[in-house]
N, C-alpha and C positions, 0 to 999 in steps of 0.2 A: 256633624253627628247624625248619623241615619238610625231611625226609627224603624221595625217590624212589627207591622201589626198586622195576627191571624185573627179574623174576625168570621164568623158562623155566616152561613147562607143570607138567611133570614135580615142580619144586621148590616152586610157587607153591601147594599143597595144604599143602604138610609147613610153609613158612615161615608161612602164614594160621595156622595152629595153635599154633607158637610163638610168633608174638606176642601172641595172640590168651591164649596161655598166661601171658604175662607180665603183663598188662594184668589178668587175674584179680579180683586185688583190688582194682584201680581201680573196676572195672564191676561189682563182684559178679555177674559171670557164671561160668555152674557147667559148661558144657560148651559146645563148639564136636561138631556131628554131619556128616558130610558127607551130603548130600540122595540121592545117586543110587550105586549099583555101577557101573552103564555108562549112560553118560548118550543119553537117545535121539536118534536121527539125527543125531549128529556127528559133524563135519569135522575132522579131525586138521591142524594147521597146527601143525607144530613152533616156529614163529618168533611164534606170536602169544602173547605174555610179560603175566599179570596183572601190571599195577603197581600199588602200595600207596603212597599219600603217608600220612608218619607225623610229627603235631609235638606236641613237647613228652611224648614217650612215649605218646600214643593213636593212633588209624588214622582218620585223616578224611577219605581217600576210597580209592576202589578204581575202577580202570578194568579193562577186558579181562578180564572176569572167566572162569575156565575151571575152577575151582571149587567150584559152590554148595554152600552151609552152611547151617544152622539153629546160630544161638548162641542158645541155650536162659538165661534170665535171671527165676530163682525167687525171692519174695517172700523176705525175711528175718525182715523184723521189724513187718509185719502178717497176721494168719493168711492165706490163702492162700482165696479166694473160689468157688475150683473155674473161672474165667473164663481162659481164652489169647487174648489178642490175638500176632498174626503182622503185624511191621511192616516195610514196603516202602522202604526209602530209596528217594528223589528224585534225581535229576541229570541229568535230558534224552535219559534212556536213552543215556548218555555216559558215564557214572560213575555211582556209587553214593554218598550223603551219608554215611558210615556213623554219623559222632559224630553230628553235629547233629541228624539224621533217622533214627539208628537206638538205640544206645547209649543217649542221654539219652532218649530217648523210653523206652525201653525200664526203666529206671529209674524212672522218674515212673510210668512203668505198676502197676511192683513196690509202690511206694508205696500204690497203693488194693487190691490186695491181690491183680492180677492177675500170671498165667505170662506172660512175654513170650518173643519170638522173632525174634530178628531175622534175616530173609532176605539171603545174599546171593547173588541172582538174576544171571543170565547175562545181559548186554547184548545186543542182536541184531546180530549181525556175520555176515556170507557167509561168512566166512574159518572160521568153526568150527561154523556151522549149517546143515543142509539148506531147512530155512524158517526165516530169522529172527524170521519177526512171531510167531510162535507159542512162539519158546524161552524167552522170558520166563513165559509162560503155561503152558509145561509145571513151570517150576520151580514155580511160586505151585499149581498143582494138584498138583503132587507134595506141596509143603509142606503143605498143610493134610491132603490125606492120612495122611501119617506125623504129625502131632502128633493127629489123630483115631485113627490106630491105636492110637497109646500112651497115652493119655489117663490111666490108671490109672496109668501109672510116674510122672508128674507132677501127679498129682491133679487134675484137670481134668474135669470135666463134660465128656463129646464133643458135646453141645448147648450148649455156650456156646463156642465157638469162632468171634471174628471176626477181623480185620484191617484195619489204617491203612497208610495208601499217603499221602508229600507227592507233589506237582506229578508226576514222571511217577511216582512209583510209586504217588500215586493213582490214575495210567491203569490201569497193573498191576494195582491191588487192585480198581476197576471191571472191568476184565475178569475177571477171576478171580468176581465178583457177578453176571455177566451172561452167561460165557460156560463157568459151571462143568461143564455137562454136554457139552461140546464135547470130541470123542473126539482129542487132541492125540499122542496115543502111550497105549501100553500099561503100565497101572500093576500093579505086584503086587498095590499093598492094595485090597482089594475094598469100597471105603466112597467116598462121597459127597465132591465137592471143594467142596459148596458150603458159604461163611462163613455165621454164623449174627448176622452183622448187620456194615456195615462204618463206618471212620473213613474221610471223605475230605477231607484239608487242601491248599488250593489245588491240587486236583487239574488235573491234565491229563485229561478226560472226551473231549472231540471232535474226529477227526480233520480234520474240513472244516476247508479251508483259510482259511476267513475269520474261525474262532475259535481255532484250535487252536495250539497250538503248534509254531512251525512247527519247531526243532531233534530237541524228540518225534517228530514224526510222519516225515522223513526219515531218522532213527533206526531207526527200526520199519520203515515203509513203502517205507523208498526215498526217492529224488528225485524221481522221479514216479510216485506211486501210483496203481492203478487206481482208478475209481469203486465197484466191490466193493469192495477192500479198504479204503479210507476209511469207507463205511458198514459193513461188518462191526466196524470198532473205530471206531466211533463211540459209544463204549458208551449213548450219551442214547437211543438209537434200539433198543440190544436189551433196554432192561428190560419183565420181564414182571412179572405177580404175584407169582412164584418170586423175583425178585429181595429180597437178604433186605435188611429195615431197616437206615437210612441216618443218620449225622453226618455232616454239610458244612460246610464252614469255607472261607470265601473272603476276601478285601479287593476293598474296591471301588476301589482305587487300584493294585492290580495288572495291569502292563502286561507283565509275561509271559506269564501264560496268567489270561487273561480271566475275568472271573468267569460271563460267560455259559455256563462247562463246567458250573460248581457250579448255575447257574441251572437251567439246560435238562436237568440231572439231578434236580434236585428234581422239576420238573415232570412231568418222566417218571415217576417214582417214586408223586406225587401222582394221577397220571392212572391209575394199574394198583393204587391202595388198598395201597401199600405204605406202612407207617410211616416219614415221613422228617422230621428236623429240619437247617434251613438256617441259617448266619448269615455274614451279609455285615457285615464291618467297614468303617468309615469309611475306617481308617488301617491300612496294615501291608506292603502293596507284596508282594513274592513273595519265598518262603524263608524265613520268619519262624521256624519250627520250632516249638519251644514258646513261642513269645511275649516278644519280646524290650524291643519299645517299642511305642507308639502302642495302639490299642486293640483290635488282633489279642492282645496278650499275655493276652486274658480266657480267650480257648475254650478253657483247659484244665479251667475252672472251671463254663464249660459244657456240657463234654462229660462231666466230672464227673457232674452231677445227670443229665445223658440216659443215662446208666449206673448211676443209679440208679433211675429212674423206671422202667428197662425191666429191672430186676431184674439186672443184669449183675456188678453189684458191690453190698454193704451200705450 
């Protein structure tokens, strides 16, 4: 049975935390934080209501998000690796996935001995942001900021800190790799937003219209975007040598968003001697999350050993 609930500005902070309270020992999550005091250049719209779809007692999506959190989700029962992954749910920058794409992920993380975090990031709406394209990217910069501040409260190496982003929120997490030093607003913490290597599964990588996707990119960009703004998030087009080591995970049977993002990002990556590994499955279509059927369900096992190869986990 799935649950909708529109809940006002004001309330939709205090309700995120109750449930989020409840849900506890489902997730063995240990704290919900809010990201921001005063969130930068926002548009007060009293009528724009985060809504929470909730079934069977968990939260599997969020829309309208006015929000942003870090739910903070600590290893239990393998020693703890000193490694934070910060994870991006998916949902066409329309929604957020949170179970599929954040939660479980976030779990599975716990399991090889990593801090997880899962993001819930600001969708880009006029209605409560001065520049849209860019509010998604203040939170993900802010994020890794504050868990790089704190590093020592959660035992965390501040050098091993990276981030997974599915479909758009691998756009999210490719920007956030490619556009870290981008002055977005004014941060307190005085440290670096850049990830120290990232996850990208069936990401959303490129704006142009002949790959991208197209729900993404009007999302972010508008209806009609300019040709600046299409190549500034085209993230295949801003990596440099800075840009930090790459997991990619695609199907070649997905017809949402093309696997040519995850392509033409390797190759960029490839092209600036940055460390990257790619795998294009047969089978597995778009949204697969941790691997449900066909032969997308492997990469958790490969990303596994690329995490250990690159010293990130034991």
């Amino acid at each position: 049975m799935k649950t909708f609930l529109n809940i006002s500005f004001k309330k939709s902070f205090y309700l995120f935390f109750l449930l989020f309270g409840i849900f506890t020992k489902i997730h063995c999550q240990n704290e919900v934080l809010p990201l921001w005091n005063k969130i930068p250049n926002e548009v007060t719209t009293p009528d724009y209501k985060e809504k929470v779809v909730v079934n069977e007692g968990k939260i599997q999506r969020i829309s309208h998000v006015t929000a942003p959190t870090l739910s903070v989700f600590l290893p239990k029962e393998i020693k703890p690796n000193h490694t934070a992954i910060l994870i991006f749910p998916g949902g066409g920058y329309a929604h957020l996935s949170m179970e599929k794409e954040g939660t479980k992920v976030a779990e599975w993380l716990n399991t090889l001995g990593i801090t997880a975090f899962v993001i819930k990031y600001r969708l880009p709406s006029d209605l409560i942001m001065k520049n849209k394209s860019v509010g998604p990217l203040q939170d993900a910069q802010e994020a890794i900021r504050y868990v790089r501040a704190n590093a020592a409260k959660w035992n965390i190496d501040p050098n091993k800190i990276g981030t997974i982003g599915f479909s758009a929120g691998g756009h999210l997490a490719s920007t956030l790799a490619t556009h870290f030093d981008d002055k977005v607003y004014e941060s307190k913490f005085n440290n670096s937003a850049r990830p120290d290597f990232s996850i990208l599964i069936y990401p959303v990588i490129s704006m142009d219209s002949n790959i991208t996707h197209q729900g993404s990119q009007a999302n972010l960009l508008g209806k009609e975007p300019s040709q600046t703004a299409i190549e500034n998030f085209s993230n295949d087009k801003k990596i440099t040598p800075q840009t930090p080591p790459t997991f990619l995970v695609h199907a070649s049977d997905d017809n949402a968003v093309l696997p040519e993002n995850s392509i033409n990002y390797y190759l960029g990556l490839k092209k600036n001697n940055v460390s990257a590994e790619l795998h294009i499955y047969e089978k597995g279509g778009h949204g697969f999350g941790l691997g449900a059927k066909d032969t997308s369900q492997f990469w958790t096992n490969d990303c596994k050993e690329w995490l250990k190869v690159n010293s990130y986990i034991f």
